[in-house]
Legacy VTK file of the C-alpha trace (Angstrom):
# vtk DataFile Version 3.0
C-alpha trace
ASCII
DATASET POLYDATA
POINTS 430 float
0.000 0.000 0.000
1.756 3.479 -0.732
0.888 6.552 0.898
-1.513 7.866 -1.816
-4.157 4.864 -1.069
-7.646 5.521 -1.125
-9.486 7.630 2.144
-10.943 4.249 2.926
-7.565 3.212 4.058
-7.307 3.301 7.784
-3.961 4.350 9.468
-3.195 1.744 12.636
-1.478 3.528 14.808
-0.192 7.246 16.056
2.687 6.931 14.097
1.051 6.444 11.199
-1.584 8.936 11.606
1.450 11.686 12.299
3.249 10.933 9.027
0.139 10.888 6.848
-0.507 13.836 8.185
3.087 15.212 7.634
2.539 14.238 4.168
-0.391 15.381 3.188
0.813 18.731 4.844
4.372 18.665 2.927
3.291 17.594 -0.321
-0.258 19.083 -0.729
-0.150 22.261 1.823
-2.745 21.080 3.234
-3.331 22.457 6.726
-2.690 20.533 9.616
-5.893 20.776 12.164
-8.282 19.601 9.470
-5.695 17.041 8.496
-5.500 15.363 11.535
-9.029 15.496 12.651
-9.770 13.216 9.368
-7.151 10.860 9.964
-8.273 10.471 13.839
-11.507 9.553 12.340
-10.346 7.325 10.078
-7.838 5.768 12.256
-10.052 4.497 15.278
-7.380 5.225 17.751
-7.547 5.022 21.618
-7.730 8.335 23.397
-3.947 8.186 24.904
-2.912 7.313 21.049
-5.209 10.684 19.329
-3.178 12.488 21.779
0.082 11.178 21.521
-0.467 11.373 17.433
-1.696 15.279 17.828
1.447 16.364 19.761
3.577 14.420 17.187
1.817 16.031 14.132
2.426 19.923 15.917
5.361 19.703 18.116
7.517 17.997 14.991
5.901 21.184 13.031
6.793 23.311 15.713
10.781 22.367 15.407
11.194 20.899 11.819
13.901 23.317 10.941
15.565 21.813 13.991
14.549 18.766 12.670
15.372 19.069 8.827
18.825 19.895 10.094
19.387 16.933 12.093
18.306 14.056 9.468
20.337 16.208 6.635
23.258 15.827 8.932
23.471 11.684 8.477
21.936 11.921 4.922
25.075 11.067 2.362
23.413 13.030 -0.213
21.224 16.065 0.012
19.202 15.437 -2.754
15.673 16.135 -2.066
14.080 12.991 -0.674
10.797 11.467 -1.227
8.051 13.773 0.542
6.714 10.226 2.496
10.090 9.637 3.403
11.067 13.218 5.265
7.976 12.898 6.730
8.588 9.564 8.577
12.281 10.846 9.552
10.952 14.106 10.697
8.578 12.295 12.943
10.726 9.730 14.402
13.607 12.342 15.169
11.105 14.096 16.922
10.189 11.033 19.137
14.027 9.658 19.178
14.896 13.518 20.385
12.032 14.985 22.357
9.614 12.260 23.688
11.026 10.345 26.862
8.143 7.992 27.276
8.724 6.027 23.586
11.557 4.107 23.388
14.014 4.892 21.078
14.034 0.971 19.759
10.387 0.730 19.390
10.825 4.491 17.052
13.281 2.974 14.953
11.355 -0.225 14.452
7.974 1.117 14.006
9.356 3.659 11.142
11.298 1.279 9.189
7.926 -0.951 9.163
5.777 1.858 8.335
8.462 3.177 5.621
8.588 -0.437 4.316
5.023 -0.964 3.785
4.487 2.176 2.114
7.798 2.801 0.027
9.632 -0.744 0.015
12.235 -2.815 1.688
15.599 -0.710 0.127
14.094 2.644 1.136
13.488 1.174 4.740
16.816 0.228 5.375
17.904 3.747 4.407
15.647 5.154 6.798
17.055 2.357 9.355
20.348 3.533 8.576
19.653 7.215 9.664
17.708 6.718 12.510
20.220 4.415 14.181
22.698 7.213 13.960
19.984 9.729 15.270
19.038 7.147 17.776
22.661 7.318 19.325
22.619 10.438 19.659
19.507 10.442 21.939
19.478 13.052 25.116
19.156 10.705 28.339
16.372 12.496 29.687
14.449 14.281 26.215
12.230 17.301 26.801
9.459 18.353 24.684
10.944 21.574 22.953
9.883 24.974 24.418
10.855 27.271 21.793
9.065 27.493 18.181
12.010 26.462 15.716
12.245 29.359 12.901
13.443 29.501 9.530
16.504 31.960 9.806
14.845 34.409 7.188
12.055 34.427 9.491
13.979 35.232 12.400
15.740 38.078 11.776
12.636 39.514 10.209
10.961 38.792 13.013
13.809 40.473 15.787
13.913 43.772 12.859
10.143 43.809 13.062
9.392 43.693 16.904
12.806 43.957 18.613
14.470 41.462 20.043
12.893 40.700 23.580
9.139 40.619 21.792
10.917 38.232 19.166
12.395 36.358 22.087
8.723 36.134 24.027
6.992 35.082 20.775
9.047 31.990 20.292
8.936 30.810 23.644
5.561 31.412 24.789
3.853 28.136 23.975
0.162 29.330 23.345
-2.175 26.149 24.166
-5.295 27.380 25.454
-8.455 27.539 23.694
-10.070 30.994 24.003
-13.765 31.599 23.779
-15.404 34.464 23.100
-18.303 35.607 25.077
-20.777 38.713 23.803
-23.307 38.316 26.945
-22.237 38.147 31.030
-19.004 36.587 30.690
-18.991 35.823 34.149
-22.003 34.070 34.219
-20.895 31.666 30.977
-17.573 30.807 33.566
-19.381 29.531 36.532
-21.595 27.609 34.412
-18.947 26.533 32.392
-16.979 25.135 35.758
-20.344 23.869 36.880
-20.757 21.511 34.433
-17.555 20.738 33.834
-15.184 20.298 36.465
-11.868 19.451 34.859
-11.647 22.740 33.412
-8.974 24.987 33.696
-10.595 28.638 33.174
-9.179 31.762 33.197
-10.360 35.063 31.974
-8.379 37.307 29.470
-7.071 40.427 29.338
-9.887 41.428 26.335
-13.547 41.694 28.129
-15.149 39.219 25.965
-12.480 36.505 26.226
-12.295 33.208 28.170
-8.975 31.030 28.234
-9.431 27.368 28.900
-7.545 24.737 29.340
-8.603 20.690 29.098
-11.729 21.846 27.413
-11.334 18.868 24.856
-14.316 19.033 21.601
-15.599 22.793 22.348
-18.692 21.977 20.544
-19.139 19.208 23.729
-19.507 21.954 26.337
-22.505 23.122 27.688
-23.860 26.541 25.979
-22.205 25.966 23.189
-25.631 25.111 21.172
-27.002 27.495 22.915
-24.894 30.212 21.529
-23.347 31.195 25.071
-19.778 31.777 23.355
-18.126 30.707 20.114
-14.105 30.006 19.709
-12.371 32.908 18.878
-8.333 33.745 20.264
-7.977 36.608 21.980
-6.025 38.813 19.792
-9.114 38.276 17.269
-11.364 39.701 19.779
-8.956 42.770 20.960
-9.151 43.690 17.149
-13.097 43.923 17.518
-12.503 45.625 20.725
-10.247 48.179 19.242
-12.633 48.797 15.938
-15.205 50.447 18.560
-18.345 50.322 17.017
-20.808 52.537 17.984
-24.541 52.228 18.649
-26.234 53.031 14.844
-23.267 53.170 12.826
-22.588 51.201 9.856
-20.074 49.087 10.245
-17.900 46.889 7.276
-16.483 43.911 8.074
-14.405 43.684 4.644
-11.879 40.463 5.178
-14.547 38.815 7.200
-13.346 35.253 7.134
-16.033 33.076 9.402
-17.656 35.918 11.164
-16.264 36.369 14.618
-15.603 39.853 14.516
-18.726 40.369 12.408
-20.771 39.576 15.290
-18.581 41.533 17.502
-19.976 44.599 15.469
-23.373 43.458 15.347
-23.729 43.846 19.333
-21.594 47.029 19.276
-24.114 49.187 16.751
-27.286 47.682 18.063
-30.645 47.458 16.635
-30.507 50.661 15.336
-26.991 50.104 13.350
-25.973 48.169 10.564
-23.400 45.540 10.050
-22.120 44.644 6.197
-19.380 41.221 6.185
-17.809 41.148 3.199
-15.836 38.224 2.116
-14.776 36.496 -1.358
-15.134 32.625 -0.410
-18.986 31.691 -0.386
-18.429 29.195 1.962
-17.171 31.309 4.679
-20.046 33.628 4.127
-22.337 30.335 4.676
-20.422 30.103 7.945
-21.120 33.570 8.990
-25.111 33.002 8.616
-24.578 29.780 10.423
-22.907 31.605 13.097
-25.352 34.359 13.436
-27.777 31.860 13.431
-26.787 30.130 16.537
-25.930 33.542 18.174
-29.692 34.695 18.423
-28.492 38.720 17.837
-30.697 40.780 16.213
-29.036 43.240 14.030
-29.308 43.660 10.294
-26.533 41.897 9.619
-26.106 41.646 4.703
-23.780 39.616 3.621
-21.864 39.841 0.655
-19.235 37.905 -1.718
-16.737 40.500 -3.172
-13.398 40.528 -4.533
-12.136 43.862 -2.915
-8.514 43.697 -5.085
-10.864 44.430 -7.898
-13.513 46.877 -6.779
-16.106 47.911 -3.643
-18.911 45.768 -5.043
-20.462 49.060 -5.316
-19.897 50.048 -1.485
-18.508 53.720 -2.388
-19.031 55.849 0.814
-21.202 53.344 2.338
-19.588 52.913 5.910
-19.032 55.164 9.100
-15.743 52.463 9.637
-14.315 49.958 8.493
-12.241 46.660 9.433
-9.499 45.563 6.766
-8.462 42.143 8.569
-6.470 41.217 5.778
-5.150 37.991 3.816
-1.342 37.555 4.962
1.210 35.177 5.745
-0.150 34.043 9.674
3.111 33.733 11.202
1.585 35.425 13.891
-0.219 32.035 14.852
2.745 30.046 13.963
2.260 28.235 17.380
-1.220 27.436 16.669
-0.518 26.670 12.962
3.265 25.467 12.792
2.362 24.306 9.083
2.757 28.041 7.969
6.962 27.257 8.901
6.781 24.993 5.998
4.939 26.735 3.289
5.870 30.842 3.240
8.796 32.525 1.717
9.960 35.335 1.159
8.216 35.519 -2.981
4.743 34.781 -0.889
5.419 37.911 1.645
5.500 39.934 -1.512
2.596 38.854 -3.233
0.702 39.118 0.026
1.811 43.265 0.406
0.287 43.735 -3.052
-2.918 41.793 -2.268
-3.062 43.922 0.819
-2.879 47.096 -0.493
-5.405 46.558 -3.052
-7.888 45.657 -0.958
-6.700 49.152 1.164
-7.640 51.096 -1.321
-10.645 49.539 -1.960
-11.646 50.163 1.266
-10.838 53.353 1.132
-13.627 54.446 -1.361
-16.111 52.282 0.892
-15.567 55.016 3.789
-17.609 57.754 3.955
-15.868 61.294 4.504
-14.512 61.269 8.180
-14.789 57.704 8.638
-12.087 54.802 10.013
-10.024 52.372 8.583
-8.593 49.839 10.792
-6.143 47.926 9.388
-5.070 44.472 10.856
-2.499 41.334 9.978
-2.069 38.031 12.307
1.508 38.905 11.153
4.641 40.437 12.912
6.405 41.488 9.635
6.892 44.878 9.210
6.590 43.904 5.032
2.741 43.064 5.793
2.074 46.787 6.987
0.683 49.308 4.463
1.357 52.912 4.193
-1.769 55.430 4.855
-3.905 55.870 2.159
-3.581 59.288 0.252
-4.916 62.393 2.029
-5.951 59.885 5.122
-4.645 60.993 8.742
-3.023 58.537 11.204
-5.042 57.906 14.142
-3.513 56.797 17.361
-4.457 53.696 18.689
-4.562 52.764 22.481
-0.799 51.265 22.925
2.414 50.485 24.788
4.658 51.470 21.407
5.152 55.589 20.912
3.821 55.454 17.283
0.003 54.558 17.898
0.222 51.280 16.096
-1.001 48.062 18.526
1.232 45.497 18.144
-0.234 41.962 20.016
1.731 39.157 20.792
2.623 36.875 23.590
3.539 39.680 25.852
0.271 40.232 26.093
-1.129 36.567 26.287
-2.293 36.327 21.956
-0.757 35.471 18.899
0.917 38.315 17.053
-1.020 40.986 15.573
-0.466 44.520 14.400
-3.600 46.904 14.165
-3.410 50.259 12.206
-5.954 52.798 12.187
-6.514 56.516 10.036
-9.129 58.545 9.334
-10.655 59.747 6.108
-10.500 63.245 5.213
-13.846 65.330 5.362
-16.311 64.725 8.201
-19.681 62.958 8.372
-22.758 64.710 7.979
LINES 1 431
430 0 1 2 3 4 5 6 7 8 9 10 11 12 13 14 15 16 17 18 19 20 21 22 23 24 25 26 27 28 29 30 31 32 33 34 35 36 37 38 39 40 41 42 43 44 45 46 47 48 49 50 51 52 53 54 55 56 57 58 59 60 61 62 63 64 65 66 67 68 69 70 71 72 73 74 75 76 77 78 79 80 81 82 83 84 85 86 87 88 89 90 91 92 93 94 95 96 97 98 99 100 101 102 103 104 105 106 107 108 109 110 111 112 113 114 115 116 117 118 119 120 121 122 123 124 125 126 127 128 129 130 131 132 133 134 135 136 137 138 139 140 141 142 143 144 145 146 147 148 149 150 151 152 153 154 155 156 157 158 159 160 161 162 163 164 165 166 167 168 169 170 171 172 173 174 175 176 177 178 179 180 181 182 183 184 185 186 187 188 189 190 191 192 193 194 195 196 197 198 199 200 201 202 203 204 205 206 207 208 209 210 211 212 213 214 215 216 217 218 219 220 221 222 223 224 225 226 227 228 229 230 231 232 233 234 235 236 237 238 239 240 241 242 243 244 245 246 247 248 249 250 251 252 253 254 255 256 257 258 259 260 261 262 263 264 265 266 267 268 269 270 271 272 273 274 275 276 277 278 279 280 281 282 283 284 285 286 287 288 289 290 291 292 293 294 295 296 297 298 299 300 301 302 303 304 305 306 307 308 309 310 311 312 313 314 315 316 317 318 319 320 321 322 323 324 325 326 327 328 329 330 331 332 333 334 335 336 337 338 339 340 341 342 343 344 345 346 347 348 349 350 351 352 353 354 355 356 357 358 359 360 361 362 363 364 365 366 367 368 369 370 371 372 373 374 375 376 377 378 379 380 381 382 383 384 385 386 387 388 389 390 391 392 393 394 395 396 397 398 399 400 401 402 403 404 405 406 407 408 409 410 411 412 413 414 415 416 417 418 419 420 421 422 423 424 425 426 427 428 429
């Protein structure tokens, strides 16, 4: 059986789920939390294996440079090897290096069977090969890595954009708790969230609206959540809404609106008497947003539209009192959440993105009306993923710890990393 066998194909073991995964993310950038959760459901496994095949598919994503750097070392030729291949090596050095509890004999074994199977008996006795010499190399007592594991172009864009203690914080702040957002009594959706579930670790963020659990397992399993007490959302998402500061009867666009969140952020904020227009170019995203809405029982006109902002407003022109630009770019910001993005941006991809982003700028431009905001926001630390002010507009000081107005999130403040811009149309409303 090779690794491109049919869905109906069941994976035994974590192992196996990892490196299908690995693969599937490598060779078809796919992304790795939808990944997984098919292969878990395909593969039957016990509870202690899901987990142990979850922190193998994002902990190994979390250091592959590390890890790239290690297997190239024993590798006689560096050649590019067969995608199936680095995967399996990439999870097995992971184990052999960072996972105490499997033995480093039942690793090597386990890989060279899997690699077998798929790929054939002379590839597996490579992959033996390498291992072994990995394998004696093994720390005596091996640690789960701390640190996120950068590409070095990354890195020293990362220290020039941010400095180098917020660089430092970013890549060793493990961020593992998932964050809730809640639009009602916050405090009331915690104590019956402990009530009913016990195990929970719950803490309340910095950001009004946001709850930080740990242990919560299958969100959609706790109670309220079909009630529409709260919906997932990380923090730094909801400080964004926060910091858009929508006011009671204003119109409001929501132009990059992905699946919603913030949308209904701004449907509370303006009230029944305001307005809220999401804007997004995927239909199927947009069919999330009603979904979500649905479940959230608000009541504000809420349209929804499909657009292509790099080409036009969709006939938006001076339609909104502000506006939220949170735009298409590379994620690195949620590189702990999404280690996958490590594997997949470069440099070529950072400057398509700038162009994509200030196309859509200036489309949402016209969509202002005279006097109104633009607030401009990347889940990105690069300084290449800001964009200049729009002609004529004038910079607006956010709320923040930096001099120059412009909110930069991160793990210093308990989110992924985010910067938020905000100016002001010239002219003044009515």
């Amino acid at each position: 059986m090779n690794a491109d066998a049919p869905k109906s194909a069941r994976p035994l073991n974590a192992r196996e789920v990892a490196t299908e995964v690995l693969f599937r993310v490598a060779k078809d950038d796919a992304y790795a939390a939808p990944t997984l959760d098919a292969a878990l459901q395909r593969g039957a496994l016990s509870r202690r294996d899901r987990a142990l095949a979850t922190t193998l598919v994002y902990d190994t994503l979390r250091v592959v440079s590390d890890l790239d750097r290690e297997i190239n070392r024993h590798l006689k030729k560096r050649g590019a090897l067969d995608p199936y291949v680095r995967a399996a090596l990439r999870v097995a050095t992971f184990a052999l290096l960072h996972l105490s509890r499997v033995p480093a004999r039942a690793t090597v074994n386990e890989t060279v069977a899997l690699v077998r199977k798929k790929r054939g008996r002379p590839v597996s006795g490579f992959v033996n090969a390498v291992l072994r010499k990995i394998a004696a190399g093994r720390p005596e007592s091996p640690e789960r890595p701390t640190s996120l594991s950068l590409p070095k172009w990354i890195r020293k864009r990362l220290v020039a954009s941010v400095g180098a203690e917020r660089a430092e914080a970013f890549t060793s702040s493990r961020t593992d708790t998932l964050d809730l957002c809640v639009l009602g009594d916050r405090d009331a959706v915690a104590r019956s969230l402990v009530e009913h579930h016990p195990e929970l670790e719950l803490t309340p963020g910095q950001t009004p609206t946001c709850l930080k659990l740990r242990r919560a397992g299958d969100p959609r399993e706790l109670h309220g959540y079909a009630d529409g007490d709260f919906f997932v959302q990380e923090e730094g998402s909801q400080e964004i809404a926060r910091l858009v500061n929508a006011l009671p009867g204003e119109h409001v666009g929501d132009l990059c609106a992905g699946r919603g969140g913030k949308t209904l952020h701004f449907a509370r904020d303006v009230g029944a008497t305001g307005q809220v227009t999401a804007i997004e170019l995927h239909e199927a995203r947009v069919e999330q947003i009603s979904a979500r809405l649905q479940r959230s029982g608000l009541r504000v006109p809420v349209a929804l539209e499909t657009i292509d902002l790099t080409v036009g407003t969709g006939g938006f022109d001076e339609s909104f009192d502000r506006v939220l630009v949170d735009a298409p770019c590379s994620g690195l910001g949620t590189a702990w959440r999404r280690p996958e993005l490590l594997l997949r941006i470069t440099p070529a991809k950072i400057t398509e993105l700038a162009l994509l982003q200030r196309q859509i700028v200036d489309s949402a431009a016209r969509c202002l009306k005279p006097g109104g905001l633009l607030i401009y926001a990347v889940c990105s630390f690069l300084s290449e993923e800001r964009v200049d002010i729009p002609h004529g507009f004038d910079h607006v000081g956010l709320d923040s710890e930096d001099a120059d107005g412009v909110v930069r999130l991160g793990a210093w403040r308990g989110t992924d990393a985010y910067q938020i811009f905000c100016s002001r149309k010239p002219g003044s409303m009515g």
